[in-house]
ZAGU-255847 format. One record per residue: residue in one letter; x, y, z of N, C-alpha, C in turn. Coordinates in steps of 0.1 Angstrom, whole numbers, plus 5000, padded with zeros to 4 digits. Example, Ala and Ser with C-alpha at 12.3 -4.5 7.8 and 13.67 -1.06 7.14 Angstrom:
<sites>
A513249435078512349555078513249675078;S512849785071513749895071512950005079;
</sites>
This chain:
<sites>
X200533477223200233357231200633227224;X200433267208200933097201201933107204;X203333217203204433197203204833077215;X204533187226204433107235204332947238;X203432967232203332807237204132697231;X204632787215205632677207206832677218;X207532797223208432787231208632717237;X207232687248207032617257207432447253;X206532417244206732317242208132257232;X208932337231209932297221211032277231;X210732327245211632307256211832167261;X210432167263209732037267210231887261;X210331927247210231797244211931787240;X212731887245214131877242214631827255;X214031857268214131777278213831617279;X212631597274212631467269213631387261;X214531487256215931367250215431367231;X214731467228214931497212216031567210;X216331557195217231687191216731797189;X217431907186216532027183215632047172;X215831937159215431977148213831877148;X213631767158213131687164211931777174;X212831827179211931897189211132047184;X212132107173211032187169209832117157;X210032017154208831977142208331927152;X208231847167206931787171206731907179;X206831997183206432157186205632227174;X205632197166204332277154203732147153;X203432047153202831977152201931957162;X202332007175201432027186200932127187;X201332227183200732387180199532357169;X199432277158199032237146197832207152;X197832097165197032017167195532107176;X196732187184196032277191195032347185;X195632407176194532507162193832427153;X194132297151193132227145191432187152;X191532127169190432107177189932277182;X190732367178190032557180189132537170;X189632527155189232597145188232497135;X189032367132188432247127187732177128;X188032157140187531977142186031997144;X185532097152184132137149183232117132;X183732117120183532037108184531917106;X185531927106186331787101186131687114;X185731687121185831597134187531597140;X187731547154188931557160190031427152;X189231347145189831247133190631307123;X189931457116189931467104189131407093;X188531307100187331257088186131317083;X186131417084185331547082183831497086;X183631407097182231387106182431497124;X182931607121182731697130181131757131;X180931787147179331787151178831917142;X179231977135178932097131178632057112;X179531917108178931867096178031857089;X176731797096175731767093174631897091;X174832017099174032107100174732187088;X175532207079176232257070175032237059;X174332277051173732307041174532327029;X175532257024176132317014176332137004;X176932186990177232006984178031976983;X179132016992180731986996180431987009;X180331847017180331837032182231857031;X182631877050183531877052184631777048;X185731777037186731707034187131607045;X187331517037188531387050190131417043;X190131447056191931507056192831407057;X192531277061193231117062193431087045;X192331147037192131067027193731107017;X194131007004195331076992195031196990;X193731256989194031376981194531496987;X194331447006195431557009196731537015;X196531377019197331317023198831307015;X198631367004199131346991200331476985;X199531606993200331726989201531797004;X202331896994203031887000202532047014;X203232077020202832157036202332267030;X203232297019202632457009201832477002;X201432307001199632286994198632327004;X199232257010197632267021197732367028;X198932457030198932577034198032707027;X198532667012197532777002195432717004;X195432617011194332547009193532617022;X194432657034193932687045193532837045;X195032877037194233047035193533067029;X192933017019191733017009191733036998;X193132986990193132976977192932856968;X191832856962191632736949189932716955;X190232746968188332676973186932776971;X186732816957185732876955184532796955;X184732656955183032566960182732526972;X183532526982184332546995183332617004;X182632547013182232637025183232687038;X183932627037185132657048185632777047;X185832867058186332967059187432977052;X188033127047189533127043189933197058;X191233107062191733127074193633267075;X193533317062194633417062194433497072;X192833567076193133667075192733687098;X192933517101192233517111193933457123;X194333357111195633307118196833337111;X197333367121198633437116199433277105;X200533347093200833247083201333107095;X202733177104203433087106202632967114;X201733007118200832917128200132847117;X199132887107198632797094199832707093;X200932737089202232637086201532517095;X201932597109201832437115200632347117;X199132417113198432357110198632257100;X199332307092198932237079199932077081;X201032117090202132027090201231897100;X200431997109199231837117198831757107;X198131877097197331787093197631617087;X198731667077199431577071200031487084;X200331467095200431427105199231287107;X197931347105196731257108196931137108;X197531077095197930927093199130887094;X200030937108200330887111200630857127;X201430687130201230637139201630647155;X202930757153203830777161203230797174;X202730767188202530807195202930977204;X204130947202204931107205204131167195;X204131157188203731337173201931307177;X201131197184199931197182199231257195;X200331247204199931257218200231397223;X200431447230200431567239201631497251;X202631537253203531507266202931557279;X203031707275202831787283201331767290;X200631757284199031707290199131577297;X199631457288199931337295200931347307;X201631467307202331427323201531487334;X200631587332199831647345198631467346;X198231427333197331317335197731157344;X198931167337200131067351200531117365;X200431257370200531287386199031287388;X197931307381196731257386196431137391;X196631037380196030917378196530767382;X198130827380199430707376200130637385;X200630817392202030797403201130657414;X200630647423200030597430200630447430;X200930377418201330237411202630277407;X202930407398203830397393204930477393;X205030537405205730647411205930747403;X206030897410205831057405206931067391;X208131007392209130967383208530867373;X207630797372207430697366208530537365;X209230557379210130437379209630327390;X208130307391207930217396207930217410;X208130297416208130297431206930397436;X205730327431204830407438204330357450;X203230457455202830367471202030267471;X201030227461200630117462201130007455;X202530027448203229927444203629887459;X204229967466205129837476203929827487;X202429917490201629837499201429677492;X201029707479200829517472201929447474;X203029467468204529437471203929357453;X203929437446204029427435204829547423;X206129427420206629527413206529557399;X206529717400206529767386207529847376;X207129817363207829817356208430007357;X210230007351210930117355210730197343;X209730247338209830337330210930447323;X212030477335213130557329214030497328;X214630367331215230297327215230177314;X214030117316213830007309212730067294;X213430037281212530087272211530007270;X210330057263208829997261209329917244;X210229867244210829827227209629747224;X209629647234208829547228207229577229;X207229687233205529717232205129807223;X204629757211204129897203203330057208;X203330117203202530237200200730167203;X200230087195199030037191199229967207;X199729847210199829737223199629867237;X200229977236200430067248199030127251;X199030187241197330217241196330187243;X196230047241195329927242195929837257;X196929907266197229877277196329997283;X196230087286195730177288194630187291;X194130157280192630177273191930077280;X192329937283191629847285192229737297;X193229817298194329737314194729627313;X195229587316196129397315196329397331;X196329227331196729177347195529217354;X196029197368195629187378195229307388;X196629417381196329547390196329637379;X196829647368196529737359194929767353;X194329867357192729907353192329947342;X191029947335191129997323190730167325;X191530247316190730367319189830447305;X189430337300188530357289186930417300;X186330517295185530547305185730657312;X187630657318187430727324188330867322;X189730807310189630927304189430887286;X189531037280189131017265190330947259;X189830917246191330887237192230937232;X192131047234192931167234194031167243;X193331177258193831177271194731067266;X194530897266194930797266196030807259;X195730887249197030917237197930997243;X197731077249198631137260199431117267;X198931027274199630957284200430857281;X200530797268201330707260202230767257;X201930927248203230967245204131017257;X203631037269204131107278205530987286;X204530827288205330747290206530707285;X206130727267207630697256208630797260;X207930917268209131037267209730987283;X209730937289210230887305211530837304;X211830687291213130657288214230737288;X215130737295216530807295217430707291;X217930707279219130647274220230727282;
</sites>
């Protein structure tokens, strides 16, 4: 089933216009992320700041590590690989995870993790999830292609911006988000509320992947 899905998604994001070598590291890194909110994030939280709902009820004098923080932020994929199967953590309430997830999949956990801090929308977001959340939510304004010809763009006779043609340069990662999240103008709504920030992050990355140079 994991294979699978790395497949899936290594296709995915080579259609989007990565290279292959591009497309397979944000393919474990989405695989990574996947097995991290299975297996993790229930102690580390979906942050990695180790305030996951299962934290607090932990009895032990090592609460869940912050995975943002230098000391792991700091090693290299084969560190934290040996860290996930369970070597060095004898004060460690955390499970040792060898004998549960297969190596190559730990790999790509480990490759999220170190991921955490950073900003990229693409590596933070989900494509794939953010495009079923844009034929939900989007087309409507911003057409099924994302090039602005939706139907309540020309009932308003308000036009919108071409997503596969015109790049987001001048909008950051952080500004897009915070477009999203909280709407600009007149007709753009906020969808804080209505989806999570996860979602939100999705749909960001999903938008950056629409540009066709």
């Amino acid at each position: 089933m994991f294979n699978k899905l790395i497949k899936i998604t290594i296709i995915a994001a080579m259609a989007a216009g990565f290279t292959s070598g591009q497309a397979l590291a944000k393919a474990n890194i989405l695989m990574g992320k996947r097995l991290f909110n299975s297996y993790c994030a229930v102690c580390h939280g979906t942050n990695g700041k180790g305030g996951g709902p299962l934290a607090e009820k932990l009895k032990t004098e090592n609460p869940p590590a912050d995975l943002t923080g230098d000391k792991y932020q700091s090693k290299s994929v084969d560190e934290l690989l040996k860290l996930v199967q369970g070597y060095n953590r004898s004060d460690s309430a955390m499970p040792k995870w060898e004998n549960v997830i297969p190596e190559g999949n730990m790999r790509s956990l480990a490759e999220y993790v170190l991921s955490l801090t950073q900003t990229d929308v693409r590596l933070r977001g989900d494509e794939r999830q953010g495009r079923e959340i844009f034929r939900l939510s989007c087309v409507a304004c911003h057409g099924p292609q994302g090039n602005g010809a939706g139907v309540l763009a020309k009932l308003l006779n308000v036009k919108m911006i071409n997503y596969r043609t015109k790049p987001l340069t001048s909008i950051s990662d952080t500004e897009l988000i915070q477009i999203i999240t909280k709407g600009k103008g007149e007709f753009m709504p906020m969808w804080e509320g209505t989806l999570a920030s996860e979602e939100i992050k999705d749909v960001a990355a999903y938008v950056r992947s629409l540009y066709q140079k």
